[in-house]
N, C-alpha and C positions, 0 to 999 in steps of 0.2 A: 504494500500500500504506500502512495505517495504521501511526503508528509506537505502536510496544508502549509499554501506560506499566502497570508494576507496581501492584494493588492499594495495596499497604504508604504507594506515593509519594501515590497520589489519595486515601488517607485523610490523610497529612501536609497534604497541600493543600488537601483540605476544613478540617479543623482550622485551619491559616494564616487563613485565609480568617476561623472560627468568630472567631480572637484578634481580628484586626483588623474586626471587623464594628463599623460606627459607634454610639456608644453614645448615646444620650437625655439634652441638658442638662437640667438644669431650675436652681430659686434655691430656697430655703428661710430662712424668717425666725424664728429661733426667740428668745423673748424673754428676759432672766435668770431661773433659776430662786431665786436667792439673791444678795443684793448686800446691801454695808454700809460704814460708814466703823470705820479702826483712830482713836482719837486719845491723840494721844502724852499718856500717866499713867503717874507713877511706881508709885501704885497698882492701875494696870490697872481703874479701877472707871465707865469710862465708855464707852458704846455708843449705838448707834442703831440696828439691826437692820430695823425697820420704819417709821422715817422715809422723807418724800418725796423727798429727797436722799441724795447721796455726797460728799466731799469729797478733793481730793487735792492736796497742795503743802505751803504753810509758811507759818503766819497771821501777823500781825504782830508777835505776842509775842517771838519765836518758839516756832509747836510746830507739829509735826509734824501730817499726817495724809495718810491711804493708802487708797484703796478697795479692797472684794474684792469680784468677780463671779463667780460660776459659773453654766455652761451646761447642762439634759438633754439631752443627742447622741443618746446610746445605743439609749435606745427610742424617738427621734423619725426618724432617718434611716431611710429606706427598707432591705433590704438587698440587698447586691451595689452600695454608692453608692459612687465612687469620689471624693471630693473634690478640686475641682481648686483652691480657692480661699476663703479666712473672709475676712470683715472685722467688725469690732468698730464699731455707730455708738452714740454716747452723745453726750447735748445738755445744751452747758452752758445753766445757767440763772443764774447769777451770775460776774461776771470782775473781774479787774482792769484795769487799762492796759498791763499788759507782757504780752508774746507769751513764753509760756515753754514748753520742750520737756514735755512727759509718755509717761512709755511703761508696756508693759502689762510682767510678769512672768507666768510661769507659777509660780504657789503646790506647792511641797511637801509639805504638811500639809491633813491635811482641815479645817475651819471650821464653824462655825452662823451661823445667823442667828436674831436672839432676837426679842423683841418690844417692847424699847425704842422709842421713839419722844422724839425730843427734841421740841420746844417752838419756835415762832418759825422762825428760818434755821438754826435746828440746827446749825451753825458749832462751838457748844460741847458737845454733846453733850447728856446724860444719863445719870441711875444707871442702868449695865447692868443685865440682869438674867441671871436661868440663861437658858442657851443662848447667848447673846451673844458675838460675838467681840470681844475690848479688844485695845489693846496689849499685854496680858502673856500672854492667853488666848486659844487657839484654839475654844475653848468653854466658857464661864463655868458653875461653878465647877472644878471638877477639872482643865479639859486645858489644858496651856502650850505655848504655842510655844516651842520650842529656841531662839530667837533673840526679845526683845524687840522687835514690831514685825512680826512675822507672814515664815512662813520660805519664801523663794521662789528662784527660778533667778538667781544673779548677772548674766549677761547676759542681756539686755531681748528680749524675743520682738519688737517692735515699739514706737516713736518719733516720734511728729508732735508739730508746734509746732499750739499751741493760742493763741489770741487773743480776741476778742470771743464775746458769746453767741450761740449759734448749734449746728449739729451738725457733728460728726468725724467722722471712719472709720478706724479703723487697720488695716492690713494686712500681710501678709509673708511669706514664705515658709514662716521658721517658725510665724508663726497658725497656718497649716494646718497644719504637721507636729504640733503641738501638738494638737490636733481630732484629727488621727488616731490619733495616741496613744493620745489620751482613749478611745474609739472599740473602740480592740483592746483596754488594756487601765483596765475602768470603777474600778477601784480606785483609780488614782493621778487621775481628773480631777476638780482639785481647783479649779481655773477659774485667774483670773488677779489677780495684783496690777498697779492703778493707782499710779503717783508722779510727781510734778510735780516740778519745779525745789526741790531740797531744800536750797540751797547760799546760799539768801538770807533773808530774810522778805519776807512780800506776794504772793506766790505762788499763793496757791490760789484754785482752780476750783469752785464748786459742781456736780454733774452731778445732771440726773434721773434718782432711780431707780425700780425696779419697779414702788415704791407710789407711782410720782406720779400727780396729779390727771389729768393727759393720759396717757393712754395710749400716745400716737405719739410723747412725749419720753421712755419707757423702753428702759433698755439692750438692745440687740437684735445678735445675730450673725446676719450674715447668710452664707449657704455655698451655694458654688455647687458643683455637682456633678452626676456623669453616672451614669446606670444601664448596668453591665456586664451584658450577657444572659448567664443562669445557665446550666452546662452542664445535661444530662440527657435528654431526648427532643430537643432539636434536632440534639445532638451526634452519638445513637445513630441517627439519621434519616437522619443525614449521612451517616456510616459504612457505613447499609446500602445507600446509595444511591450510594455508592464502587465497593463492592467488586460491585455488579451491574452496574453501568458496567466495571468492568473484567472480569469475565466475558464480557459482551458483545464488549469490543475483541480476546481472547484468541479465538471465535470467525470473526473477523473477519479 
């Protein structure tokens, strides 16, 4: 004798079955849609928006400087994509001797990117222009950042030692919780703050950015992630094909 199994249970277990069904990896390499360097001004009147570089650490004078990158997610990810994993790759192209920590921040504030363009290794900057992000400005002229120096999450999404020229990759757990965020919800992704070893002089990093000459030396996220199969006809499929199954065994 067959043993009785209730409709209600074999749609629960088709369903089980629908949650845990293996999902589709794939990788995705999306490149920055905006990058820039802050450099530290009392007057806020310098930028690079569209220079071939970014810079981040503490020059010999000392001053300051910071990168900002942001990512499109939003309309680039598939949907129903589950993220399992970002990393951040960015290639220096200029270094010093010492091995020094740099880590990302998730930025607060929205940003521009203007169309400044420094001159030479760009190190020093250039007169901002409108649109530009400076030290004092989240967007040249009208918008200030709440905090001179660009307003970002006190602890560090992610942390690697950086050394010779070469490429990085940062990653973390929070990268990705960050991604997802961004993701749910597109108002707050505001990308991330780059900083180097702030604590000394000699410090800084040149990085390639968006505008550089090579294309393969620009800043790139890369995010790994699965496709969850969407309910709707599979589900309803399922369902009908439960409860005729169980029809059947009630016969039986």
């Amino acid at each position: 004798m067959l043993a009785r199994c209730s409709a209600s249970s074999l749609i629960v277990g088709c369903l089980t079955s629908l949650i845990s069904f293996p999902v589709a990896a794939d990788m995705m390499q999306i490149s920055a849609s905006r990058d820039t360097t802050l450099y530290e001004s009392a007057t806020g009147a310098l930028g690079n928006g569209s220079g071939q570089y970014f810079f981040a650490g503490t020059t010999n004078q000392p001053q300051l400087r910071r990168a900002l990158l942001a990512f499109e997610t939003t309309s680039i990810l598939p949907e129903n994509a589950l993220i399992e994993s970002v990393a951040l790759r960015l290639h220096v192209s200029s270094t010093s001797t010492l091995i020094n920590n740099f880590s990302i921040y998730r930025m607060t504030s929205h940003w521009t990117e203007g169309a400044s363009d420094a001159s030479g290794t760009e190190g020093s900057g250039t007169t901002a222009l409108n649109g530009d992000a400076t030290w004092l400005h989240s967007s040249l002229p009208g918008e200030l950042w709440n905090t001179p120096g660009g307003d970002f999450h006190s602890v560090a999404s992610s942390m690697l030692s950086v050394g010779d020229v070469g490429f990085y990759s940062w990653t973390s757990a929070q990268m990705t919780a960050d991604v997802q965020d961004w993701i749910a919800n597109p108002q707050s992704a505001f990308g991330w703050m780059l900083r180097g070893d702030e604590f000394g002089p000699g410090t800084t990093r040149r990085f390639d950015s968006s505008e550089s000459l090579n294309s393969a030396f620009a800043p790139t996220l890369v995010i790994q992630y699965s496709i969850v199969p969407a309910p709707g006809s599979l589900v309803l499929l399922s369902i009908s094909s439960a409860l005729a199954l169980g029809k059947r065994r009630r016969r039986t």
